[in-house]
C-alpha positions in Angstrom: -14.1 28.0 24.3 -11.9 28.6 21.2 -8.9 30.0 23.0 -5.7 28.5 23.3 -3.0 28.8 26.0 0.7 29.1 25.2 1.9 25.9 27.1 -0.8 23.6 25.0 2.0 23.7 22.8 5.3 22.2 22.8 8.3 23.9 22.5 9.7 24.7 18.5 13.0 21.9 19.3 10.8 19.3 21.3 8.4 19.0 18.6 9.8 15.8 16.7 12.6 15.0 19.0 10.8 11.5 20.1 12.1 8.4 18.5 8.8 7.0 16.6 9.5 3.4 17.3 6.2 2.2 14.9 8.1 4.0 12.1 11.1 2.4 12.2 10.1 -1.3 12.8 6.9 -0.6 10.7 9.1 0.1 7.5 12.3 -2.5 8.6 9.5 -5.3 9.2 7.9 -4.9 5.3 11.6 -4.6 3.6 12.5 -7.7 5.5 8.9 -9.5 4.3 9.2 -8.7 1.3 12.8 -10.1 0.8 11.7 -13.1 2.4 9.1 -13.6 0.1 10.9 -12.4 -2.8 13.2 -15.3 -1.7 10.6 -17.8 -2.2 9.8 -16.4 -5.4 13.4 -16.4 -6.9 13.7 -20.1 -8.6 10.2 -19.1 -10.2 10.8 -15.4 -10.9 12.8 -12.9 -13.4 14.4 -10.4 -11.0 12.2 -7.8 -12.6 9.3 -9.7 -11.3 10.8 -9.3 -7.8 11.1 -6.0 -8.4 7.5 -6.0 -7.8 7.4 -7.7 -4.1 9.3 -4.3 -2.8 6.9 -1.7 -5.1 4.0 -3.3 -3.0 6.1 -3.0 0.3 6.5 0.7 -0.7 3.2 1.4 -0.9 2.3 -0.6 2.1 5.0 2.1 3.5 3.7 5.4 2.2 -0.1 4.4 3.0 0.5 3.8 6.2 3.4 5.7 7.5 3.9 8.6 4.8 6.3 10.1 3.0 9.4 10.1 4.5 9.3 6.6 5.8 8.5 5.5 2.0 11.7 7.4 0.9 13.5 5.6 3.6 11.6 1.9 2.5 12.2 2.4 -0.9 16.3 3.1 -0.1 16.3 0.2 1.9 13.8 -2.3 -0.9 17.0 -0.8 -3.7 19.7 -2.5 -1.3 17.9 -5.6 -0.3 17.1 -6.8 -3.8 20.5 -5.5 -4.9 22.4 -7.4 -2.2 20.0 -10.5 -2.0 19.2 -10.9 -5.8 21.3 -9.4 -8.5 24.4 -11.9 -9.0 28.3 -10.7 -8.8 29.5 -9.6 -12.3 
C-alpha cells in the first residue's frame, strides 16, 4: 500500500531532460504581448509607463510557470523594451 518500487522512478539524468514546450512559448508569447501592446501605448506613454506592461507580463510569468521561466521573461521584457523603446543616443 505505501511501498514504492525502484523503477516508479526515473533515472537521476532523465529527470528534466524533456523540452517543456508550454514554458518556452508560454513566456516568448507574453514578452511578445506585452511589446505589442506597449507599442500601442507609446504615442500616449512615458517609457517608464511602459515599463509597467512587462512587470505585469512577469508576473503573469512567475504565477504561472515559476521561477526560472520569470528570470528568463524578465531578461527577455529588459531587451524588448530596450530594443523596441529607448531611442539611439
Amino acid at each position: 500500500m505505501g511501498r514504492h518500487l525502484i523503477a516508479d522512478y526515473p533515472a537521476p539524468g532523465r529527470q528534466g531532460s524533456a523540452i517543456r514546450w508550454g514554458l518556452i512559448c508560454g513566456r516568448w508569447a507574453s514578452m511578445i504581448i506585452c511589446t505589442l501592446i506597449a507599442g500601442l501605448m507609446f504615442p500616449f506613454f512615458a517609457p517608464a509607463n511602459l515599463i509597467m506592461e512587462y512587470l505585469v507580463g512577469v508576473v503573469v510569468v512567475a504565477s504561472r510557470y515559476g521561477r526560472g521561466p520569470s528570470i528568463l521573461a524578465s531578461g527577455l521584457s529588459v531587451v524588448a523594451f530596450d530594443f523596441f523603446f529607448i531611442p539611439d543616443r
